[in-house]
N, CA, C and O of each residue as an XYZ file, in Angstrom:
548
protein
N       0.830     -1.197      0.000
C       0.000      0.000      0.000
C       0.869      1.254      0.000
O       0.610      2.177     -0.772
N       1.885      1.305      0.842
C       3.219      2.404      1.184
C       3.688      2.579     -0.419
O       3.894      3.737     -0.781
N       3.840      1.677     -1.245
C       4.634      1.719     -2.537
C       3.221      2.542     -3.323
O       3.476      3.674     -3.734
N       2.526      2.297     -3.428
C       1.051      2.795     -4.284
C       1.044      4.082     -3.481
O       1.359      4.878     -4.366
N       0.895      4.772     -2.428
C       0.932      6.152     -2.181
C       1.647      6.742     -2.333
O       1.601      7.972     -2.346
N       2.671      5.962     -2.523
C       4.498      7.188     -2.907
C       4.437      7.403     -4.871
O       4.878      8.344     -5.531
N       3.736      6.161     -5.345
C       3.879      6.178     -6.806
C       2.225      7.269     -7.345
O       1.919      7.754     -8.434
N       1.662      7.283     -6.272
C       0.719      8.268     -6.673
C       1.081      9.680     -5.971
O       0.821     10.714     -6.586
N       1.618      9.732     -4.817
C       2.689     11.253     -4.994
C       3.459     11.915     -6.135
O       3.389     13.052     -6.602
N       4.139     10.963     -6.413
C       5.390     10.862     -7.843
C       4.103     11.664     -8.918
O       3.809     12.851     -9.061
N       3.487     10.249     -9.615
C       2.740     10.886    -10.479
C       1.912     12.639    -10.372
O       1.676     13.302    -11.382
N       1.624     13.057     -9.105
C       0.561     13.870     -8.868
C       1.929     15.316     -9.300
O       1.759     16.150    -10.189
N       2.803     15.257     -8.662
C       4.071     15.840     -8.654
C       4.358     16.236    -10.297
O       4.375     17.321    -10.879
N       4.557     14.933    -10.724
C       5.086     15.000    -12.303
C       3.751     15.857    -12.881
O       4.031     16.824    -13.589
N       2.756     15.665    -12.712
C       1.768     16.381    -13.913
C       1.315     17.533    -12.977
O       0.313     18.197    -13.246
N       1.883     17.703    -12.145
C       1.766     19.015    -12.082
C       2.967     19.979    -12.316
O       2.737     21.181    -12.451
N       4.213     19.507    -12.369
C       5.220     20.243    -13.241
C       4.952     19.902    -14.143
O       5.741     20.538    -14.842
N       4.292     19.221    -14.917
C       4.358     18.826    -16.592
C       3.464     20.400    -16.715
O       3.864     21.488    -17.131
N       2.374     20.067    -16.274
C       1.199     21.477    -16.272
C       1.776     22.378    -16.082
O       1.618     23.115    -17.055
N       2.478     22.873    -15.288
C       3.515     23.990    -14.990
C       4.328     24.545    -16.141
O       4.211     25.658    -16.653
N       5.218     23.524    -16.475
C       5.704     24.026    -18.123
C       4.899     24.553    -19.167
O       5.199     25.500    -19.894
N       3.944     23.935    -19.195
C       3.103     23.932    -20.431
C       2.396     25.158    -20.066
O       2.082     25.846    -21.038
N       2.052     25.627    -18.881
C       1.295     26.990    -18.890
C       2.521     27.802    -18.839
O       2.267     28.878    -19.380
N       3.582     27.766    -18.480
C       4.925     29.159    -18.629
C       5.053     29.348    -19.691
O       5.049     30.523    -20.059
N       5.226     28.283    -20.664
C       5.609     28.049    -22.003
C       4.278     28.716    -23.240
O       4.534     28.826    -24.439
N       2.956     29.079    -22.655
C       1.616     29.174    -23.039
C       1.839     31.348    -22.992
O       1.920     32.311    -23.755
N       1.836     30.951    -21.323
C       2.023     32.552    -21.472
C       3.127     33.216    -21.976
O       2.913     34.357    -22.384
N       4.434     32.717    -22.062
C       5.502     33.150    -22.788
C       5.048     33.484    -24.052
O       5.229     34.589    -24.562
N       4.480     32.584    -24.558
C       4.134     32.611    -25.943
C       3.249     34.302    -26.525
O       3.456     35.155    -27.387
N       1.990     33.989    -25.181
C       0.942     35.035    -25.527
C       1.757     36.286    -25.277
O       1.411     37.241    -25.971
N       2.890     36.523    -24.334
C       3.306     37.549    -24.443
C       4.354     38.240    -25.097
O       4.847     39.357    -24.949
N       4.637     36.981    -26.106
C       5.685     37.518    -27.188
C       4.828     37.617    -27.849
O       5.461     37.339    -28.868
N       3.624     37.823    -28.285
C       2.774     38.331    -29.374
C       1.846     38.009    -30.174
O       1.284     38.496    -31.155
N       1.772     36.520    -29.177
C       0.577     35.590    -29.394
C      -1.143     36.540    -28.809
O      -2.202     35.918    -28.887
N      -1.130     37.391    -28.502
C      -2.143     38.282    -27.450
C      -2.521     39.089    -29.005
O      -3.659     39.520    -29.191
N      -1.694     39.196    -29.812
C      -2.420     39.894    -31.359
C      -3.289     39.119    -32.326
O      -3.774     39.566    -33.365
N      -3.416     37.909    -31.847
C      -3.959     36.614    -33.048
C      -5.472     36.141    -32.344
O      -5.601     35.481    -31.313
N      -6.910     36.853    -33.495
C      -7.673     37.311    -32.576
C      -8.156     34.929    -32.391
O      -8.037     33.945    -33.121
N      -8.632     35.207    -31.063
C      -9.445     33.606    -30.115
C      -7.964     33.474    -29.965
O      -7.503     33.849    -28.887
N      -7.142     33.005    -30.861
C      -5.980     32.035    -30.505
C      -5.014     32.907    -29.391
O      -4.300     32.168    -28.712
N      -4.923     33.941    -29.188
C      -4.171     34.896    -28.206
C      -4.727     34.916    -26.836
O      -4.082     34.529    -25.862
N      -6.085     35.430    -26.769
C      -6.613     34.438    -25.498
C      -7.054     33.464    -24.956
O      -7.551     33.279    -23.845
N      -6.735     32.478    -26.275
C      -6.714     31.122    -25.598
C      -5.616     30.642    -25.242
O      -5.571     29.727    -24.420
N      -4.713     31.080    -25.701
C      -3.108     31.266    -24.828
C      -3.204     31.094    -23.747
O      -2.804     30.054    -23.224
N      -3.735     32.010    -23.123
C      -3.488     33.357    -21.641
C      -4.324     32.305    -20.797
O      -4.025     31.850    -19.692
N      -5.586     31.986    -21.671
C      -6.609     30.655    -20.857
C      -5.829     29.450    -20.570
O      -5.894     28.895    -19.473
N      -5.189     29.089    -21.405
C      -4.674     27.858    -21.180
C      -3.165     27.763    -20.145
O      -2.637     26.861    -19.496
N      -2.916     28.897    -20.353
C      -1.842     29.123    -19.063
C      -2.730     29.305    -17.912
O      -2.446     28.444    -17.080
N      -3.706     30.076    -17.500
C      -4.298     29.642    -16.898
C      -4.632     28.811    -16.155
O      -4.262     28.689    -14.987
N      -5.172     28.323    -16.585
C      -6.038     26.888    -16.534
C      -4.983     25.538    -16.342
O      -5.268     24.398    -15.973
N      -3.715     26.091    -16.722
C      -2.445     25.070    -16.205
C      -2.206     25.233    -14.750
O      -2.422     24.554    -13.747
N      -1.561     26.644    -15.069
C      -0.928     27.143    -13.211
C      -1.978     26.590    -12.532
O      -1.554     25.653    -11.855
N      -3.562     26.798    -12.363
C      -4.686     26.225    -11.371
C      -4.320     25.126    -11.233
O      -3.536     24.939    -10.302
N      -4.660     24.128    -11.953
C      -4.644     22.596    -12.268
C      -3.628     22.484    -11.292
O      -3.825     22.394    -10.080
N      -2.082     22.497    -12.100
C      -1.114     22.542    -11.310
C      -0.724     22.540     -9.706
O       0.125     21.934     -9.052
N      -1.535     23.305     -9.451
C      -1.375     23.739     -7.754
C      -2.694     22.669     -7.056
O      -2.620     21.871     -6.121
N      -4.119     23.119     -8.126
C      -4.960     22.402     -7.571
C      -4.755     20.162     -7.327
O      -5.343     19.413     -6.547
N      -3.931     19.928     -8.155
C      -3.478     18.903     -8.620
C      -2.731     18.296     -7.263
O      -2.792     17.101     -6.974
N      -2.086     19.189     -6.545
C      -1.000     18.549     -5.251
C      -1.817     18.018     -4.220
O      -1.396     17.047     -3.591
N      -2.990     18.540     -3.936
C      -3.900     17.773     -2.729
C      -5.243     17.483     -3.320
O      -6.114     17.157     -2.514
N      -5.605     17.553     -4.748
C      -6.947     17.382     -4.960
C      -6.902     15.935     -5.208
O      -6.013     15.100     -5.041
N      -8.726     15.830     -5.883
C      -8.965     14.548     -5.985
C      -8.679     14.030     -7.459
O      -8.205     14.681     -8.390
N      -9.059     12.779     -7.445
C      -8.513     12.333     -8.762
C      -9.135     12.971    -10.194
O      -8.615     13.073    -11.305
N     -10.171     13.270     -9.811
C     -11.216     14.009    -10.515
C     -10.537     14.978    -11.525
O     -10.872     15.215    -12.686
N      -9.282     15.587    -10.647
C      -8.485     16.888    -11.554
C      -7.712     16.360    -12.012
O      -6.943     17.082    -12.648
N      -7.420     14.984    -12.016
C      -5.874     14.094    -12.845
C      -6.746     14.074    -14.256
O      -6.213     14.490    -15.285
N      -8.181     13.546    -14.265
C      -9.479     13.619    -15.445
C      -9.184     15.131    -16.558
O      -9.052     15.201    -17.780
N      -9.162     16.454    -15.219
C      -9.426     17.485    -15.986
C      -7.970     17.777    -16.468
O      -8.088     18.255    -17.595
N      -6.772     17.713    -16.159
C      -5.271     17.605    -16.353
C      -5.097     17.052    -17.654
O      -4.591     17.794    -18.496
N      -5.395     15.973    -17.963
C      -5.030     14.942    -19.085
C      -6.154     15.677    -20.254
O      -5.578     15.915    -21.316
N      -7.386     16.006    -20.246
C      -8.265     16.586    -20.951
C      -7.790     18.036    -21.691
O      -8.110     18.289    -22.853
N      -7.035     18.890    -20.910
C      -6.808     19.936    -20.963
C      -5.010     19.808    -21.506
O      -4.425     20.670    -22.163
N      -4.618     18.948    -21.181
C      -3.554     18.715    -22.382
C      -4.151     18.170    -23.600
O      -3.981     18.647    -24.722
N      -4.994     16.953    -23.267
C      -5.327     16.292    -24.750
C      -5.681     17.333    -25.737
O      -5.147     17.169    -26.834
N      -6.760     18.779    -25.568
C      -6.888     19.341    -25.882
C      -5.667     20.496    -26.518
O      -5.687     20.940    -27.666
N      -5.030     20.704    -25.866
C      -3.875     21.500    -26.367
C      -3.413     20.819    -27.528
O      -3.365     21.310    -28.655
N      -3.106     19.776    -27.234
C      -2.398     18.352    -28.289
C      -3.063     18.728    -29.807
O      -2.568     18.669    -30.932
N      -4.293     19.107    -29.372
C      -5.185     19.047    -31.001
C      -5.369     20.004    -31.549
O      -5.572     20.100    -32.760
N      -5.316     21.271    -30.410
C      -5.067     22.573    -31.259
C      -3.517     22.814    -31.995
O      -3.173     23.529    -32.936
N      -2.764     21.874    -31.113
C      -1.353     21.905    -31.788
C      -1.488     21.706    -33.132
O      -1.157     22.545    -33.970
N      -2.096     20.324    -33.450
C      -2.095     19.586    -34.601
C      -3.175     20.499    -35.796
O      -2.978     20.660    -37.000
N      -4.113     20.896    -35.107
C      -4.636     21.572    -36.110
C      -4.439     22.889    -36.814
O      -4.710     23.391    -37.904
N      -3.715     23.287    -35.444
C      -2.965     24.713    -36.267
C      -1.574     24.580    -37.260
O      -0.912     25.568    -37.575
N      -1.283     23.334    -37.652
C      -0.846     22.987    -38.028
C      -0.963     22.237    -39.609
O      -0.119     22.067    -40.488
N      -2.468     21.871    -39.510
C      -2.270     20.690    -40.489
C      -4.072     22.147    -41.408
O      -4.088     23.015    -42.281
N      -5.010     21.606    -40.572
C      -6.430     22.731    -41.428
C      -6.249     24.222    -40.576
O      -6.960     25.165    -40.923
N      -5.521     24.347    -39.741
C      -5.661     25.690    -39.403
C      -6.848     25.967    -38.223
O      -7.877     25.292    -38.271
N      -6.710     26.735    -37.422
C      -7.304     26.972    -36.028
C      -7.806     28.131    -35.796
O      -7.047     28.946    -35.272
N      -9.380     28.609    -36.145
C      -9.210     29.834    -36.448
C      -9.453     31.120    -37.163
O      -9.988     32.208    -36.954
N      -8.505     30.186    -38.555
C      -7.934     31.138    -39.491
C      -6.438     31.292    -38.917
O      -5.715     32.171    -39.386
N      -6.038     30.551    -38.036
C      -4.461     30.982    -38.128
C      -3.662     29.519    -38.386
O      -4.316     28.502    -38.156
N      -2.890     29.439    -38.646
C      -1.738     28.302    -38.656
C      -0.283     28.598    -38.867
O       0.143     29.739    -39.045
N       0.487     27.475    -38.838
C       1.706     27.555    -38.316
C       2.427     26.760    -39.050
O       1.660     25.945    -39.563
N       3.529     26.568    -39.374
C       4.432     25.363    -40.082
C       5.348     25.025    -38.841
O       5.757     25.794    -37.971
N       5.595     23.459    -39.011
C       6.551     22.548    -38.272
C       6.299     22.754    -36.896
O       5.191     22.778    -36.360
N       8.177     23.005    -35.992
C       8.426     23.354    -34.689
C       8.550     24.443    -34.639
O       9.587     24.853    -34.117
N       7.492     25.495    -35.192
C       8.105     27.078    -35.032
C       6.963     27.473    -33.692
O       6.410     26.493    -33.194
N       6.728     28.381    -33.311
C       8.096     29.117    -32.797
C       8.617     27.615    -31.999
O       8.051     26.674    -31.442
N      10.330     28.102    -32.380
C      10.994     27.161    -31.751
C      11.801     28.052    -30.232
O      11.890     29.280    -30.239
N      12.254     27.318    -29.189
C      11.393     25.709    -28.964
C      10.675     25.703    -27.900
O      10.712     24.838    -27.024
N       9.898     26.793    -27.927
C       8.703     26.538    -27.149
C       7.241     25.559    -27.713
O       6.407     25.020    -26.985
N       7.288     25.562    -29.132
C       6.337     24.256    -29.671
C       7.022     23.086    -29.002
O       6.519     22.644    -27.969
N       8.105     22.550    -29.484
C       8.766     21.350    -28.949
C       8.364     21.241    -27.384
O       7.554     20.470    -26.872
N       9.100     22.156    -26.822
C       9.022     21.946    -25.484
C       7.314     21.603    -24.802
O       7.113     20.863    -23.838
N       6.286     22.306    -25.541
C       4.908     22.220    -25.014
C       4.157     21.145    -25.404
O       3.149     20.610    -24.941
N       5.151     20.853    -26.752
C       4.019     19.392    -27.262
C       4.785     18.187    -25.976
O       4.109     17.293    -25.467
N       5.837     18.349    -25.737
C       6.467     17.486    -24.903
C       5.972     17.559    -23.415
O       5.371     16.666    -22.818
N       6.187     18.287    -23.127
C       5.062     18.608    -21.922
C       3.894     18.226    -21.499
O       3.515     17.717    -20.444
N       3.335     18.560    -22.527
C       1.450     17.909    -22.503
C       1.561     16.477    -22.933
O       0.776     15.689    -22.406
N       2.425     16.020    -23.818
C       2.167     14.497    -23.729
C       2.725     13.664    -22.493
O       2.419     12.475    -22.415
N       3.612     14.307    -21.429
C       4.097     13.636    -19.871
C       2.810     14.030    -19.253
O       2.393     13.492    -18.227
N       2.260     14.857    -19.806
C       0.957     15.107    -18.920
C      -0.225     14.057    -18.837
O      -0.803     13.516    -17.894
N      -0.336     13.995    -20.123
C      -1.385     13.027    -20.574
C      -0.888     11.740    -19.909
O      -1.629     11.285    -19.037
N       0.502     10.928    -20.236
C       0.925      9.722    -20.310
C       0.727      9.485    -18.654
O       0.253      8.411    -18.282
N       1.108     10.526    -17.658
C       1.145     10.409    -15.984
C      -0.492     10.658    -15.759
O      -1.063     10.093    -14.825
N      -1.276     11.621    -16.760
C      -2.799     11.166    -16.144
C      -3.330      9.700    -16.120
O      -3.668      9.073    -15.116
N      -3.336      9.460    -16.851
C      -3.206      7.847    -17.545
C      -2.764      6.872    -16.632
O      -3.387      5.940    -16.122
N      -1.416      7.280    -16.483
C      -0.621      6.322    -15.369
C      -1.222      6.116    -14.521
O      -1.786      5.091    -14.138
N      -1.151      7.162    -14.115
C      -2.057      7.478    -12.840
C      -3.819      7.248    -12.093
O      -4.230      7.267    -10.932
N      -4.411      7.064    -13.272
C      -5.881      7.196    -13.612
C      -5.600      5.060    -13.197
O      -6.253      4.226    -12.570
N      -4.620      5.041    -13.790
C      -4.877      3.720    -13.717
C      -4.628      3.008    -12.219
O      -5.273      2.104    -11.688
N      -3.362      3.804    -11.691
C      -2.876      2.979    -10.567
C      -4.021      3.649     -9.510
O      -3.626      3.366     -8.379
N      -4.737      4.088     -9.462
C      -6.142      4.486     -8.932
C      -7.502      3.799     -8.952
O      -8.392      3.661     -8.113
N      -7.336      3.417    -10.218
C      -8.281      2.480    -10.074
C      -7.979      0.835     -9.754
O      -8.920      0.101     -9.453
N      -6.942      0.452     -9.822
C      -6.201     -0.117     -9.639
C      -6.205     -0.472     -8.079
O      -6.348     -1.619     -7.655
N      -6.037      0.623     -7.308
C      -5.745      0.929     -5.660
C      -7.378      0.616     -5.497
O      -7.716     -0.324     -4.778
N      -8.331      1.384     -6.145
C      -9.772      1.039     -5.642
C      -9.863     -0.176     -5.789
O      -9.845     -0.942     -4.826
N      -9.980     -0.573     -7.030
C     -10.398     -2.059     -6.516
C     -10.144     -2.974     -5.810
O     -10.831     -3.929     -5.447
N      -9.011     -2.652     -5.578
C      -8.264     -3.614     -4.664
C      -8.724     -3.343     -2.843
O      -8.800     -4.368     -2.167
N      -8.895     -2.514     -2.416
C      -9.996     -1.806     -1.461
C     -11.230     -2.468     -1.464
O     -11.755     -2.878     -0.429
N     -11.801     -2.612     -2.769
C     -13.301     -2.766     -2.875
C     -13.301     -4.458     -2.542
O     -14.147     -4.988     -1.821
N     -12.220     -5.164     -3.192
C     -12.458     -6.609     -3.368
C     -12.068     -6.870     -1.885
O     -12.500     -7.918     -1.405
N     -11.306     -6.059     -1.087
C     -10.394     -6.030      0.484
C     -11.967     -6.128      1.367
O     -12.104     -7.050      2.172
N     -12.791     -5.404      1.213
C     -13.904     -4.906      1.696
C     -14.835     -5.837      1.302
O     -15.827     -5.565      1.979
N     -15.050     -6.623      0.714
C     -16.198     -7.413      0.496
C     -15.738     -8.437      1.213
O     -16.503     -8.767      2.119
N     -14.689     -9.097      1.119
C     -14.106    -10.304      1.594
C     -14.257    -10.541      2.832
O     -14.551    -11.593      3.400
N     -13.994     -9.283      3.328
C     -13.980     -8.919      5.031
C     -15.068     -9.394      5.553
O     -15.286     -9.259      6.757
């Protein structure tokens, strides 16, 4: 049980610095001049946002926000791709530009996703094992 609360510390830790990057890296962005590109500039500023919270909210909350964590990267993930491939908007982008804050954020949000996941699992994982502990009893 001691090993499952330290590996769900770890995880809670990791995606919330993963979230952490990804919103510094968000507002960096909006304030080099992403704040001129009309929806996509304040969805910047939102999504930094909405990281730093997560982030902090993430260290003692419930699993519930590991749900909204992984969602809110998955989401980033697709505006990545689409501003990329049909455009987001009306705006788009080629490759790793701006570099390397693209790199760094697509990398980011996918440790995010991969530790919600992880995590989502060794949780349910821990419940059931509780639940089947509890019936037996």
């Amino acid at each position: 049980m001691r090993r499952l609360l330290s590996a769900d510390l770890f995880a809670r830790l990791g995606i919330s610095a993963s979230l952490a990057v990804s919103g510094y890296l968000h507002a960096d962005l909006y304030g080099r001049g992403y704040r001129y590109i009309h929806v996509v500039g304040p969805s910047f500023l939102l999504q930094a946002a909405a990281s730093f919270t997560l982030a902090l909210l993430l260290l003692a909350g419930p699993w519930t926000l590991r749900v909204a964590a992984g969602a809110l990267s998955v989401g980033a993930l697709n505006a990545f791709v689409l501003s990329r491939t049909t455009g987001l908007f009306g705006f788009s982008e080629a490759g790793w530009e701006p570099s390397p804050q693209a790199a760094l954020s697509v990398g980011a949000e996918m440790v995010t996703v991969i530790l919600c996941a992880a995590s989502l699992l060794l949780y349910r994982t821990r419940h059931n094992r509780d639940v089947t502990s509890n019936s037996i009893a």
